[in-house]
PDB file with SEQRES, HELIX, SHEET and CRYST1 records, atoms N, CA, C and O in Angstrom:
SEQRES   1 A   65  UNK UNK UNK UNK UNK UNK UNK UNK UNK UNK UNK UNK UNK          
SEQRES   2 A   65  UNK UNK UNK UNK UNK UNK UNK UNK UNK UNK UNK UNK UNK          
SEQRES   3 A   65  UNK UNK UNK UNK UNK UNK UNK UNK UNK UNK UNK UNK UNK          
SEQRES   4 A   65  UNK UNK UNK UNK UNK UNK UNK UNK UNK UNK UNK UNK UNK          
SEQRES   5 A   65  UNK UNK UNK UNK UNK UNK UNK UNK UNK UNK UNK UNK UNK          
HELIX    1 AA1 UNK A    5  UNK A   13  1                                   9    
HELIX    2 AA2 UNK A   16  UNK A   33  1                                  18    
HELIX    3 AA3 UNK A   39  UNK A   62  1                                  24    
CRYST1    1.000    1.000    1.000  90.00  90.00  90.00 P 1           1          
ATOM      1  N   UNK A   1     117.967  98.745  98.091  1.00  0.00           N  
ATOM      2  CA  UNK A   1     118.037  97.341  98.447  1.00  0.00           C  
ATOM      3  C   UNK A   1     118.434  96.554  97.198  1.00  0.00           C  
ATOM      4  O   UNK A   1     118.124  96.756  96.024  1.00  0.00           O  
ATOM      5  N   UNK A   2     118.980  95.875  97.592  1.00  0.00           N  
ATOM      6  CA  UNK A   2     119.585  95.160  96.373  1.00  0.00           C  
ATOM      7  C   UNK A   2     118.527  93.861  95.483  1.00  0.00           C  
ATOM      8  O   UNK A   2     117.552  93.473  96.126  1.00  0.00           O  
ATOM      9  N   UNK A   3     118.678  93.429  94.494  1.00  0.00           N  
ATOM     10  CA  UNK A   3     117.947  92.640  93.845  1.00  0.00           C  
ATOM     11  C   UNK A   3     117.532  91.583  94.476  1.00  0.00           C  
ATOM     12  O   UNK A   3     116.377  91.533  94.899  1.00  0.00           O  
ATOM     13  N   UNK A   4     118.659  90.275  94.688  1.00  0.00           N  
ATOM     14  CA  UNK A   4     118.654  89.585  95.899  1.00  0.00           C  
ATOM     15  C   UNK A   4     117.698  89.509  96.836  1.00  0.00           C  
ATOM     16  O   UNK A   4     117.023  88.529  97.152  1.00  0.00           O  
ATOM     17  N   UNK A   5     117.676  90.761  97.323  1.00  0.00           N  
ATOM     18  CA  UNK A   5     117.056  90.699  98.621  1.00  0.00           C  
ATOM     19  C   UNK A   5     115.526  91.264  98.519  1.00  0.00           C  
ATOM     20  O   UNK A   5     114.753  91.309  99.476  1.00  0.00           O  
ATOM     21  N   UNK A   6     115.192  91.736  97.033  1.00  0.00           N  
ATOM     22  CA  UNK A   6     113.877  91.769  97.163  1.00  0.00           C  
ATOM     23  C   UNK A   6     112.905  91.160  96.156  1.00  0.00           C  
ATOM     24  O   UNK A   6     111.791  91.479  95.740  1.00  0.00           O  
ATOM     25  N   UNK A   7     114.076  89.787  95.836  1.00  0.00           N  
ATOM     26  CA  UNK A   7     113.279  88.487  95.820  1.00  0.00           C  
ATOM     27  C   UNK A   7     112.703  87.734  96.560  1.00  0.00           C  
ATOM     28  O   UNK A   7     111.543  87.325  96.526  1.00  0.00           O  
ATOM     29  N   UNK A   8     114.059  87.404  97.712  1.00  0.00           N  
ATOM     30  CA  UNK A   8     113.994  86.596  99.217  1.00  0.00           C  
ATOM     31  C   UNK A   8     112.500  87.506  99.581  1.00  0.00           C  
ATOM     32  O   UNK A   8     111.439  86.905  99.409  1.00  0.00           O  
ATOM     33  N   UNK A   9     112.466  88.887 100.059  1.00  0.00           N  
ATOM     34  CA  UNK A   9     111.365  89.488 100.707  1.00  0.00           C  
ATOM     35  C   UNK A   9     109.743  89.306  99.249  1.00  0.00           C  
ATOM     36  O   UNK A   9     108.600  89.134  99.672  1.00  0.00           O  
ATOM     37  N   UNK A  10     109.983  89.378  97.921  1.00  0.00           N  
ATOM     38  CA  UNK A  10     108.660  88.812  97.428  1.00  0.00           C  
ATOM     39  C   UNK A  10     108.122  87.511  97.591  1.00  0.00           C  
ATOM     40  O   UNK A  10     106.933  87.194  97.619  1.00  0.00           O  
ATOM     41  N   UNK A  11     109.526  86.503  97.737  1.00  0.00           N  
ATOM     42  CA  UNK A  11     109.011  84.933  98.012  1.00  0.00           C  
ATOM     43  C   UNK A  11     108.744  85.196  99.140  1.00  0.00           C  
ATOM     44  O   UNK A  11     107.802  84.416  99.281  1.00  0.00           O  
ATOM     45  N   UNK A  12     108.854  85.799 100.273  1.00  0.00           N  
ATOM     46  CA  UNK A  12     108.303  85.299 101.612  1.00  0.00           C  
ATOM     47  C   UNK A  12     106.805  86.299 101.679  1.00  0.00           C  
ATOM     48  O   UNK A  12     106.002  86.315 102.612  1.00  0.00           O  
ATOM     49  N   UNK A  13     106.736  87.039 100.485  1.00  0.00           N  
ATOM     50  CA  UNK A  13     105.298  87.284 100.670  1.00  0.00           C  
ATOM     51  C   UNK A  13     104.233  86.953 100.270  1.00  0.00           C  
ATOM     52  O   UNK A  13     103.086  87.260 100.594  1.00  0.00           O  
ATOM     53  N   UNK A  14     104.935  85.858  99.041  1.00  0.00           N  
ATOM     54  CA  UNK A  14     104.036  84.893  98.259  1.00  0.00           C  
ATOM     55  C   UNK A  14     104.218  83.848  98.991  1.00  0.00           C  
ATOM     56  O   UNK A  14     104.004  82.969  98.157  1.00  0.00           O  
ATOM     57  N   UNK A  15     104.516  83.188 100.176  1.00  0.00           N  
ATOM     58  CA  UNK A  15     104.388  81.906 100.613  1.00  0.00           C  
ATOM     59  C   UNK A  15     103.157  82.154 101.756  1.00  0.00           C  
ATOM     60  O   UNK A  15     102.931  83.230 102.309  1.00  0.00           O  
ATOM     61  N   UNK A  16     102.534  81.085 101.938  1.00  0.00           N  
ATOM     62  CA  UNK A  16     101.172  80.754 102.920  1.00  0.00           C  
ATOM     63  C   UNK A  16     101.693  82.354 104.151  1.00  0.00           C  
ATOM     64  O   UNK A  16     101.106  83.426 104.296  1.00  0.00           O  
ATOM     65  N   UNK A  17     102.659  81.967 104.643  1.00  0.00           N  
ATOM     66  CA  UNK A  17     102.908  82.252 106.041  1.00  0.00           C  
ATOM     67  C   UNK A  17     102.834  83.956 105.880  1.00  0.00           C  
ATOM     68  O   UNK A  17     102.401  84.647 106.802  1.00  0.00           O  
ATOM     69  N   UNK A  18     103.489  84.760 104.116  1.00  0.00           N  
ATOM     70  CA  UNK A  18     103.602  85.809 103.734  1.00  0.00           C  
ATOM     71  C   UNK A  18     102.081  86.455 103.530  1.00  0.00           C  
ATOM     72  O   UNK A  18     101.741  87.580 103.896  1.00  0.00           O  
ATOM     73  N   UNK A  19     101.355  85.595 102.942  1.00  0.00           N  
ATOM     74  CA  UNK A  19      99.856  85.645 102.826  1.00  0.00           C  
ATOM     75  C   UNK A  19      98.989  86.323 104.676  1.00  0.00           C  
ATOM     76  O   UNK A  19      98.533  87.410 105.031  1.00  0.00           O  
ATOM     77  N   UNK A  20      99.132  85.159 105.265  1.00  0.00           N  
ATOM     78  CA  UNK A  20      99.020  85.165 106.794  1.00  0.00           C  
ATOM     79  C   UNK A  20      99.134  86.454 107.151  1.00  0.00           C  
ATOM     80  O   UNK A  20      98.171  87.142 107.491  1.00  0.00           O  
ATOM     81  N   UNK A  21     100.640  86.961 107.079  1.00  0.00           N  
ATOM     82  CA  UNK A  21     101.234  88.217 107.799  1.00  0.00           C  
ATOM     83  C   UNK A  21     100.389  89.568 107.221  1.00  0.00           C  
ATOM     84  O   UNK A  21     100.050  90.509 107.938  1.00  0.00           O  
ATOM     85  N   UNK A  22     100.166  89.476 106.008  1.00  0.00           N  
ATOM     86  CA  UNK A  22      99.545  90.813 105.249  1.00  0.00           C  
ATOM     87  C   UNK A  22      98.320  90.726 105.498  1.00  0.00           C  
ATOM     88  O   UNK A  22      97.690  91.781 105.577  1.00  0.00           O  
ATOM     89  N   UNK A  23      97.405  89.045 105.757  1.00  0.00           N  
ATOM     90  CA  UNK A  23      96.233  89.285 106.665  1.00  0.00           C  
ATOM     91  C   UNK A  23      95.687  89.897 107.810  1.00  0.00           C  
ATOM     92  O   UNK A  23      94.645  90.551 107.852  1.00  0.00           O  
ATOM     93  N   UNK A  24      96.493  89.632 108.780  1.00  0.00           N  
ATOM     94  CA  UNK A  24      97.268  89.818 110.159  1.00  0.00           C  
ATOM     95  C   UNK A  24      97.391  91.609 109.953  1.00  0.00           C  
ATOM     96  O   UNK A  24      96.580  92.304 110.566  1.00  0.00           O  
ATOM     97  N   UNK A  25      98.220  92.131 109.254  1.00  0.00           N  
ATOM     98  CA  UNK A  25      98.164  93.565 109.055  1.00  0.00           C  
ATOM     99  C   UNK A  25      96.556  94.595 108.855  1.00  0.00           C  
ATOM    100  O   UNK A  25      95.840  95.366 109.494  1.00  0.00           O  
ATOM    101  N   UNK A  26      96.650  94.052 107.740  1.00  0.00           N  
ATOM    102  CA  UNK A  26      95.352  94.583 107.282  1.00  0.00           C  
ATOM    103  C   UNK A  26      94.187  94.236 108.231  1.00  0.00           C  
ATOM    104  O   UNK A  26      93.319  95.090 108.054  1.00  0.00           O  
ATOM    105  N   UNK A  27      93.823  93.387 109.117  1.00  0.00           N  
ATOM    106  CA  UNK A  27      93.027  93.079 110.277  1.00  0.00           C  
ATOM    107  C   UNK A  27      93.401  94.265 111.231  1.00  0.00           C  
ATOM    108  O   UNK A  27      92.445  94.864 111.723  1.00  0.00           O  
ATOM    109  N   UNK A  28      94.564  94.652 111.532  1.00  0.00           N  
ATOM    110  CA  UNK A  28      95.364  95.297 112.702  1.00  0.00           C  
ATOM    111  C   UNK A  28      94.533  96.297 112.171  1.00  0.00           C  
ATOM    112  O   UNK A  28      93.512  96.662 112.753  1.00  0.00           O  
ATOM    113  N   UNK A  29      95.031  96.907 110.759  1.00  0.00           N  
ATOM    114  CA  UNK A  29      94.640  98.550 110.837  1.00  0.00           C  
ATOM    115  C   UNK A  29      92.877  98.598 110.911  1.00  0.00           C  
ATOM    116  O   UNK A  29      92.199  99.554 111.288  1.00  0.00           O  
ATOM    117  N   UNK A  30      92.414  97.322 110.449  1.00  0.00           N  
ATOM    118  CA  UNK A  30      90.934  97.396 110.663  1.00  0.00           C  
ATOM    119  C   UNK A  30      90.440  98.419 111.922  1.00  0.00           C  
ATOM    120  O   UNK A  30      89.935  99.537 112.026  1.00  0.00           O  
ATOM    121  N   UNK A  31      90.964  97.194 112.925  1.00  0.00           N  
ATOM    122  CA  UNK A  31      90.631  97.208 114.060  1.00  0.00           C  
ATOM    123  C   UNK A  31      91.203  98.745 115.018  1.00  0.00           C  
ATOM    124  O   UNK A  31      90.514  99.309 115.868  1.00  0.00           O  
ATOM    125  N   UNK A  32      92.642  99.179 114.582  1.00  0.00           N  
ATOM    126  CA  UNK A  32      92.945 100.627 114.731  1.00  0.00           C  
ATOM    127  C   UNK A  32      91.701 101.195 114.048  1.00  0.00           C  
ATOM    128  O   UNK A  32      90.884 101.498 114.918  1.00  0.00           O  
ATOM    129  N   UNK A  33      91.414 101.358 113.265  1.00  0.00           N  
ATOM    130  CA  UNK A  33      90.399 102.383 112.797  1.00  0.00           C  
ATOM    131  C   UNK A  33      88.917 102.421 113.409  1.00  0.00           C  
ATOM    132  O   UNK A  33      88.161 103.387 113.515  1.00  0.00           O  
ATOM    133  N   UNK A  34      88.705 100.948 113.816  1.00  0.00           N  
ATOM    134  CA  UNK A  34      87.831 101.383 114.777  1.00  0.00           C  
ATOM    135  C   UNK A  34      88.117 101.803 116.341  1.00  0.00           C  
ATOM    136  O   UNK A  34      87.126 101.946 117.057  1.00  0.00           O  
ATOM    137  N   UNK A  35      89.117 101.960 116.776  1.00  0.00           N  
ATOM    138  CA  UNK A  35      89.652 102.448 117.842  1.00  0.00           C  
ATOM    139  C   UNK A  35      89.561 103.696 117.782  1.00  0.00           C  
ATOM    140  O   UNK A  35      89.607 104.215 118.897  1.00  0.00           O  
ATOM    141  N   UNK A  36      89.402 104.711 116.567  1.00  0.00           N  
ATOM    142  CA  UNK A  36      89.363 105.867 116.709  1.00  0.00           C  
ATOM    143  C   UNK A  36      90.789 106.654 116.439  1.00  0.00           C  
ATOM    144  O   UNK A  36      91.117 107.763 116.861  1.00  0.00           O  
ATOM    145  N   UNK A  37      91.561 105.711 115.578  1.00  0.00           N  
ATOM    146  CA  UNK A  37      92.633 106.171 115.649  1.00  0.00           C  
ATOM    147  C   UNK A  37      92.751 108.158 114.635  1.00  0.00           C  
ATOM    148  O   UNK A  37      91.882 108.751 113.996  1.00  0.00           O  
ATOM    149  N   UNK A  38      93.683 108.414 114.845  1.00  0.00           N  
ATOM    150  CA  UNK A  38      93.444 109.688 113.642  1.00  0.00           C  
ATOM    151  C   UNK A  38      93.881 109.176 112.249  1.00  0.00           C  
ATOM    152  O   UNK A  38      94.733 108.290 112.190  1.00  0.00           O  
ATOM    153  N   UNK A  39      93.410 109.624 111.277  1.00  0.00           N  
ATOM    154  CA  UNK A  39      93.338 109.346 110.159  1.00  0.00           C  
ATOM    155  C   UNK A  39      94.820 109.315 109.171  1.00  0.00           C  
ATOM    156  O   UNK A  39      94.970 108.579 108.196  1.00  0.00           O  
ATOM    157  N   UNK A  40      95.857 110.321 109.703  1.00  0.00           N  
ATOM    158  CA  UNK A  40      97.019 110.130 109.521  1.00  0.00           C  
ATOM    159  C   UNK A  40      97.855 108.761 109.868  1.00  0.00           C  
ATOM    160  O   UNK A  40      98.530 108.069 109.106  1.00  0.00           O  
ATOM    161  N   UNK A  41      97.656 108.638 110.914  1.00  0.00           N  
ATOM    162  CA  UNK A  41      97.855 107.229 111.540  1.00  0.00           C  
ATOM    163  C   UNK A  41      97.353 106.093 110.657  1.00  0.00           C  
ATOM    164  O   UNK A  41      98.116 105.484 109.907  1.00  0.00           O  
ATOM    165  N   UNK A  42      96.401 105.893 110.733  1.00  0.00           N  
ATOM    166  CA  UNK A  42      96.001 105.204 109.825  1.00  0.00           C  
ATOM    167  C   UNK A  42      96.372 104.887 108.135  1.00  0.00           C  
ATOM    168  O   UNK A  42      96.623 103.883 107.469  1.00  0.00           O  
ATOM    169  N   UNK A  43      96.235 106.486 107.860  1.00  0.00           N  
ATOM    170  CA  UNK A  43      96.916 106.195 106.431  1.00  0.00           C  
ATOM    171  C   UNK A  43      98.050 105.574 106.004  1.00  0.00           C  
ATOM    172  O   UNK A  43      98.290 104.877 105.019  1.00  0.00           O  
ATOM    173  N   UNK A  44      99.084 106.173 107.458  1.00  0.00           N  
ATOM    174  CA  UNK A  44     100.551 105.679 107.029  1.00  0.00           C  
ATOM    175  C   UNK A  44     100.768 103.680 107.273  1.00  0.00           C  
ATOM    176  O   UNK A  44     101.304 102.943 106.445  1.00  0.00           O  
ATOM    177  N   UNK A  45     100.227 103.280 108.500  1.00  0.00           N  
ATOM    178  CA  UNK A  45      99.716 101.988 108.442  1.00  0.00           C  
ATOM    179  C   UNK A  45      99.423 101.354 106.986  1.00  0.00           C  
ATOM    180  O   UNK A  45     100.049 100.397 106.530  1.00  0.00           O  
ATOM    181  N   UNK A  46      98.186 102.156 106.205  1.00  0.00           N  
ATOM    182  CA  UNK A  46      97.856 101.426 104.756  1.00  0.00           C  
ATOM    183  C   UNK A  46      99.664 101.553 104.127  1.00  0.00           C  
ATOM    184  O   UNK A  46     100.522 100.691 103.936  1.00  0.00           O  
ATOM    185  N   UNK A  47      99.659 102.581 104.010  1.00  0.00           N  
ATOM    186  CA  UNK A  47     100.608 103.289 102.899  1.00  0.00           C  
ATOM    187  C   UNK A  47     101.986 101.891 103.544  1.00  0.00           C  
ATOM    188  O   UNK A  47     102.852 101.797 102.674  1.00  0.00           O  
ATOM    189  N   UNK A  48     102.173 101.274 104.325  1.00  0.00           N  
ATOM    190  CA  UNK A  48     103.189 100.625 105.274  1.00  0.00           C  
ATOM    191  C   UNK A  48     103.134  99.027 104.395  1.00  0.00           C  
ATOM    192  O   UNK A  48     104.070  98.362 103.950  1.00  0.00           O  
ATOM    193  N   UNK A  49     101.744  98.777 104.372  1.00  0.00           N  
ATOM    194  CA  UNK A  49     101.025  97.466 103.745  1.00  0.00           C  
ATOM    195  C   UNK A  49     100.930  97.215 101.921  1.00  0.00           C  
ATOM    196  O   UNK A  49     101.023  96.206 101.223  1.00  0.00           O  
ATOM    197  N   UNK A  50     100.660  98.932 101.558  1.00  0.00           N  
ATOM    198  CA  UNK A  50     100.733  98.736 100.259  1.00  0.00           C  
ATOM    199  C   UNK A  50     102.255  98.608 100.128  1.00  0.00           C  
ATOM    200  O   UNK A  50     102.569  97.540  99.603  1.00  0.00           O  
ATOM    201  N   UNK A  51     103.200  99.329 100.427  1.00  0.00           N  
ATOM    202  CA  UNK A  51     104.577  99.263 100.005  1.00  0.00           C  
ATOM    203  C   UNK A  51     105.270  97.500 100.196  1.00  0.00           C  
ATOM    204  O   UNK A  51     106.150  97.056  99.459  1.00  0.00           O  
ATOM    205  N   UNK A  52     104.832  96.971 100.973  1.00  0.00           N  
ATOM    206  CA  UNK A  52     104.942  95.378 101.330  1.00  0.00           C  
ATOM    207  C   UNK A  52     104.419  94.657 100.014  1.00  0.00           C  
ATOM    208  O   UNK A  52     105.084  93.860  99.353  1.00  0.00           O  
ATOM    209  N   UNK A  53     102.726  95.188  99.656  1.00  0.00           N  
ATOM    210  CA  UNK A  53     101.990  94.362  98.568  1.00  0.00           C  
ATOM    211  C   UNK A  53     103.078  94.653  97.271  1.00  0.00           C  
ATOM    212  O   UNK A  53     103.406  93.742  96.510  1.00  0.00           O  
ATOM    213  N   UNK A  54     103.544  95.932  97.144  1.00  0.00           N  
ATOM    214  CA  UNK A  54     104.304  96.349  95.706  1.00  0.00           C  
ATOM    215  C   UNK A  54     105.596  95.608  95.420  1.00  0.00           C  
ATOM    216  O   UNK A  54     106.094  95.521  94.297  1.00  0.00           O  
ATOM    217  N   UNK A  55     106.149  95.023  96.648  1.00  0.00           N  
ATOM    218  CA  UNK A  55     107.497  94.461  96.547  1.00  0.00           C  
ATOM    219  C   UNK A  55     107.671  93.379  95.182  1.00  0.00           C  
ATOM    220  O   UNK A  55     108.643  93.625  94.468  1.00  0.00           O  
ATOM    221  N   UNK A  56     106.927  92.380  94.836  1.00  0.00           N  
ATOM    222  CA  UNK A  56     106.179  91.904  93.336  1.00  0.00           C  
ATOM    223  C   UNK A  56     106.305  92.934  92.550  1.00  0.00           C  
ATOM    224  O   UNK A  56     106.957  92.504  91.599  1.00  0.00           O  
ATOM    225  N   UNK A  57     106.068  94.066  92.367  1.00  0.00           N  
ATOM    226  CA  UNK A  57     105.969  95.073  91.075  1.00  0.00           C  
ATOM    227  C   UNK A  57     107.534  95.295  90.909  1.00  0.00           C  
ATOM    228  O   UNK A  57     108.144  95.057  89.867  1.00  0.00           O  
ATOM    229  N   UNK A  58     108.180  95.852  92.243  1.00  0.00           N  
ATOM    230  CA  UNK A  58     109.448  96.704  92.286  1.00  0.00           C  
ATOM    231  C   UNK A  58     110.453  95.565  92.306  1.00  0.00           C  
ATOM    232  O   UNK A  58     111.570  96.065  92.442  1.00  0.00           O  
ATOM    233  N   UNK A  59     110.530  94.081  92.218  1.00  0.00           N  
ATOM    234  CA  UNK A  59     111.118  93.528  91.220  1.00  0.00           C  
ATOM    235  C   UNK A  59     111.480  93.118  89.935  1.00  0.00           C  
ATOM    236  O   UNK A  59     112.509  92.878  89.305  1.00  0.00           O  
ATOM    237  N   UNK A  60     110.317  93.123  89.777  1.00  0.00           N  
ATOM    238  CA  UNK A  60     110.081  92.978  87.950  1.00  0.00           C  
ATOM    239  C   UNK A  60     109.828  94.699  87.655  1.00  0.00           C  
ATOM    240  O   UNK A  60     109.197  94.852  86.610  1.00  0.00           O  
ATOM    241  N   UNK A  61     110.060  95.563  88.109  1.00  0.00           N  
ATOM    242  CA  UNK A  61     110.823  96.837  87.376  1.00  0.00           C  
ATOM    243  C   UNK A  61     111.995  96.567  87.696  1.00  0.00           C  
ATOM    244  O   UNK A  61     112.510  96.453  86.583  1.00  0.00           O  
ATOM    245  N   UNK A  62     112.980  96.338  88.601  1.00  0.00           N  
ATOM    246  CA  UNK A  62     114.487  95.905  88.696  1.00  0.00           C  
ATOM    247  C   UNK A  62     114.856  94.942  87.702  1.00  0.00           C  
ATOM    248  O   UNK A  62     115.940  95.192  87.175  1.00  0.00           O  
ATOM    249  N   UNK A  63     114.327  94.011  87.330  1.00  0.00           N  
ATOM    250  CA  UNK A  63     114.556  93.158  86.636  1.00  0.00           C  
ATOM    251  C   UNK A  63     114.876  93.894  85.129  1.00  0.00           C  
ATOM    252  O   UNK A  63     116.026  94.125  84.756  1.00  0.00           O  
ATOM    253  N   UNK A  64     113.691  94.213  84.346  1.00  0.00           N  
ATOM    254  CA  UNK A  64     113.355  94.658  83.561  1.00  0.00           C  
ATOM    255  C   UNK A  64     114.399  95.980  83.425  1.00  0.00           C  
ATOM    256  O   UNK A  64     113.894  96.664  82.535  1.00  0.00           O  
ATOM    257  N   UNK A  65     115.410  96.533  83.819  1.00  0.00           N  
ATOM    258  CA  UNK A  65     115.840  98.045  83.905  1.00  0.00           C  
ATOM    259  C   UNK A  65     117.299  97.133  83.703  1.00  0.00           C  
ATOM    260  O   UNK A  65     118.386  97.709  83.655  1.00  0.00           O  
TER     261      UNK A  65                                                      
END                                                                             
């Protein structure tokens, strides 16, 4: 992905509404996990949310390179 575009996607995860959405997630898999989901499932869900939270890191390593 190009630089550009994973600014546009860190500003929209630092704005209120970006905040919201990663709330909204992390509630979801809550609530999967108490559903009984299997644990694979679940993991990949986190693993889905952290890669969203890192988008901040994996610019400023683009930057920086």
């Amino acid at each position: 992905m190009e630089l550009e575009e994973l600014i546009s996607l860190r500003n929209t995860i630092q704005s209120y509404e970006g905040k919201l959405l990663l709330a909204y997630l992390q509630d979801y898999v809550t609530n999967q996990a108490c559903l009984k989901r299997e644990a694979s499932e679940i993991k990949g869900m986190c693993e889905l949310i952290q890669q969203i939270k890192d988008i901040p890191k994996t610019v400023e390593k683009k930057r920086s390179n």
